[in-house]
C-alpha positions in Angstrom: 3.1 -6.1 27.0 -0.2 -6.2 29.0 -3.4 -5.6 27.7 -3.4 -2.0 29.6 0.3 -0.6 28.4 0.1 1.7 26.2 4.0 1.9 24.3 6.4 5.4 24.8 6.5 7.0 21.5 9.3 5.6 19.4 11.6 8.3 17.7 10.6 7.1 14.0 7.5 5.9 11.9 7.3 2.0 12.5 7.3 0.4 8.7 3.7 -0.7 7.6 3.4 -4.3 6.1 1.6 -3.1 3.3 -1.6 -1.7 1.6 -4.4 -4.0 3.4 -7.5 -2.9 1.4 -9.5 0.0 -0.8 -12.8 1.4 -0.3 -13.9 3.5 -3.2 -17.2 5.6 -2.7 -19.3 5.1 -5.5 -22.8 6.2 -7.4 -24.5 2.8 -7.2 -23.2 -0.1 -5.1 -25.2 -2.5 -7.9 -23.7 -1.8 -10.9 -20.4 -1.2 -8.9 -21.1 -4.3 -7.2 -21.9 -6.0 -10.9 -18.7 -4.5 -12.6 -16.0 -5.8 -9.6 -17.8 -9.5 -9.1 -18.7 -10.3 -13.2 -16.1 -8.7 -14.9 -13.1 -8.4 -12.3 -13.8 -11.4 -10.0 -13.9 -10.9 -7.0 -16.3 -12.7 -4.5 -18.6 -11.0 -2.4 -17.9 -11.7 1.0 -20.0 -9.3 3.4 -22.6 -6.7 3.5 -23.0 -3.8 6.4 -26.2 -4.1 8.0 -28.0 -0.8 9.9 -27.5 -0.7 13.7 -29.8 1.6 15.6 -28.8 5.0 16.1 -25.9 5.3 14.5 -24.7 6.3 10.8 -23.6 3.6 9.1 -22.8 3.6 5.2 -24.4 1.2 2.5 -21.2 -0.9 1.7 -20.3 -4.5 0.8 -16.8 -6.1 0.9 -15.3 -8.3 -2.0 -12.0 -10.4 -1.4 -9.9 -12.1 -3.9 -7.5 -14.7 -3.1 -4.7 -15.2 -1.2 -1.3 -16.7 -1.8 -3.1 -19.9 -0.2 -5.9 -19.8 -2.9 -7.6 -18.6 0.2 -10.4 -15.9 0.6 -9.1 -12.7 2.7 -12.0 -10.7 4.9 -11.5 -8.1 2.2 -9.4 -6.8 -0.4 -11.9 -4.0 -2.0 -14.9 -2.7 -0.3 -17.4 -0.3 -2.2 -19.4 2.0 -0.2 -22.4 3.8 -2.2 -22.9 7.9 -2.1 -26.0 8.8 -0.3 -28.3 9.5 -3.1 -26.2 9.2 -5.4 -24.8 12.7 -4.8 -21.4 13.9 -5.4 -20.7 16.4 -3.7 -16.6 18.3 -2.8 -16.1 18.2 0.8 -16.7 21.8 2.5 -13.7 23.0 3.5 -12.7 22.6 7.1 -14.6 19.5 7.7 -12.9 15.9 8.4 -13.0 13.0 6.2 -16.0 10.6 7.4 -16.7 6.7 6.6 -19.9 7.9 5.3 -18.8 9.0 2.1 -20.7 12.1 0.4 -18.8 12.0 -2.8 -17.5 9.6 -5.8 -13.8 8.2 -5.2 -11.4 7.2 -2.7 -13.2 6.6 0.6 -10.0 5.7 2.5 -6.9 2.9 2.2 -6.3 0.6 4.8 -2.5 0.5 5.5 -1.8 -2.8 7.6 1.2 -2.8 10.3 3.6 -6.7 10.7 1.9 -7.2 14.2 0.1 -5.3 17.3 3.1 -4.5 18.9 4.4 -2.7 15.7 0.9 -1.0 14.9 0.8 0.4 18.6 4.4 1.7 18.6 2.7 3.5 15.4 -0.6 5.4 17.0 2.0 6.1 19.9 4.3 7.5 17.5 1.1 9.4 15.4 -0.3 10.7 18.4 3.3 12.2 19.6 3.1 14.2 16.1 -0.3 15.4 17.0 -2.2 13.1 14.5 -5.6 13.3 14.9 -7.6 10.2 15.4 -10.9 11.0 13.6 -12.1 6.9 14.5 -10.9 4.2 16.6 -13.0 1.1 16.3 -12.2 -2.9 16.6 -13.6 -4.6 13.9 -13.8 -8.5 13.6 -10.8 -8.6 11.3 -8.7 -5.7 12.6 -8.4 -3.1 15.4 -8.4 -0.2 13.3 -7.5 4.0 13.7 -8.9 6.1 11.3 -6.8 10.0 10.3 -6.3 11.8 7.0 -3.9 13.0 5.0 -3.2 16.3 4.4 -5.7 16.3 1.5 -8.6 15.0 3.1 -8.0 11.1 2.2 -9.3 8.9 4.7 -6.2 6.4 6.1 -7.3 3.3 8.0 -4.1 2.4 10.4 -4.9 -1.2 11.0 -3.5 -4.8 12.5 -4.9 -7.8 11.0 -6.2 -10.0 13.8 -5.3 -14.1 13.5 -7.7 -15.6 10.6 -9.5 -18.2 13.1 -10.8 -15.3 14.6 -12.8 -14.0 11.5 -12.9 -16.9 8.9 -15.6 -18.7 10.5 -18.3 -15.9 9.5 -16.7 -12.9 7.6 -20.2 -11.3 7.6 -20.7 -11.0 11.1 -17.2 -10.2 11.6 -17.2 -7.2 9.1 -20.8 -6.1 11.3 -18.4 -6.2 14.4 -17.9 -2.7 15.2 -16.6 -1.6 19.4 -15.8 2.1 19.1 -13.1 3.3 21.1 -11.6 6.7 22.3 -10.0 8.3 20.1 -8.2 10.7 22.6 -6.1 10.5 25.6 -4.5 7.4 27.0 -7.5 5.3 26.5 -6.9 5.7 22.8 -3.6 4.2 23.0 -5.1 0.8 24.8 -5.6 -2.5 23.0 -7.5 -5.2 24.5 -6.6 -9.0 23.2 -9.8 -10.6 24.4 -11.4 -10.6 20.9 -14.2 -12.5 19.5 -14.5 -15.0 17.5 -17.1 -15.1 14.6 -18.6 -18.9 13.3 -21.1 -19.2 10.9 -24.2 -20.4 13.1 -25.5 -24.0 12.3 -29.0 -22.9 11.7 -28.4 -19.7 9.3 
């Protein structure tokens, strides 16, 4: 499959892999951030930093390890409540990365491969899913919809380790948005970065 193919709709869901990661919303990232790294254990790995013009949330990501005794590019990610406010969503309105209440900010739901993931948005968009965020991160190319309830799902493929390990930082900064309708939305490029920690950081 090219770059530019976007897949025919399968007839039935394609089976996810798994739960990838969490993001809880949360009143303040540092005693969140104190409770999940002294008493659970897990290791910092990134913080988001502001970009210019657009509405990013105050959030770090924490990974444990893997079956390798390896780090992952996140297993948990906390992202803090704008003023500590905790607010119930209006009703009518969509779920947003930028939480504006204390819980569940979304699960990350990760699919075997790419070809598997984009059989899936095919196969979402053919039940008129809507995509509320398409974005390539460093560690994933990621859809964002919601569940009937509100909860924020992140439909994701994990991209090869060497392309993040190097510097999980600047790979969780990484951020392309994407269409999130027509057949644009349904396109993957491969030509991905890849992050390394610079020599003189």
């Amino acid at each position: 499959m090219s770059n530019d193919d976007a897949p025919a709709a399968p007839a039935h869901a394609q089976p996810p892999r798994g739960v990838n990661h969490v993001v809880l919303s949360v009143r303040d990232l540092e005693v969140s951030h104190r409770f999940w790294t002294e008493v659970i254990g897990f290791r910092c790995v990134a913080e988001l930093r502001p970009i210019p013009g657009r509405e990013r949330p105050k959030m770090r990501f924490y990974s444990g390890l893997d079956a390798q005794g390896d780090v992952t590019h996140h297993d948990l990610a906390l992202a803090e409540v704008p003023g500590g406010r905790d607010e119930t969503r209006p009703e009518g309105t969509t779920w947003s990365l930028v939480p504006s209440r204390v819980g569940l900010n979304h699960v990350a739901i990760a699919w075997p491969d790419r070809e598997s993931w984009l059989r899936q948005l095919a196969f979402l968009r053919g039940r008129g899913v809507t995509f509320l965020r398409r974005i390539n991160h460093g560690m994933t190319h990621s859809v964002y919809i919601e569940d009937p309830d509100g909860h924020g799902i992140e439909v994701l493929y994990e991209l090869p380790r060497d392309v993040w390990r190097g510097d999980i930082d600047a790979a969780q900064n990484y951020a392309e948005l994407l269409p999130t309708t027509g057949d644009a939305s349904l396109v993957d490029r491969t030509d991905n970065p890849i992050f390394e920690r610079s020599r003189t950081r």
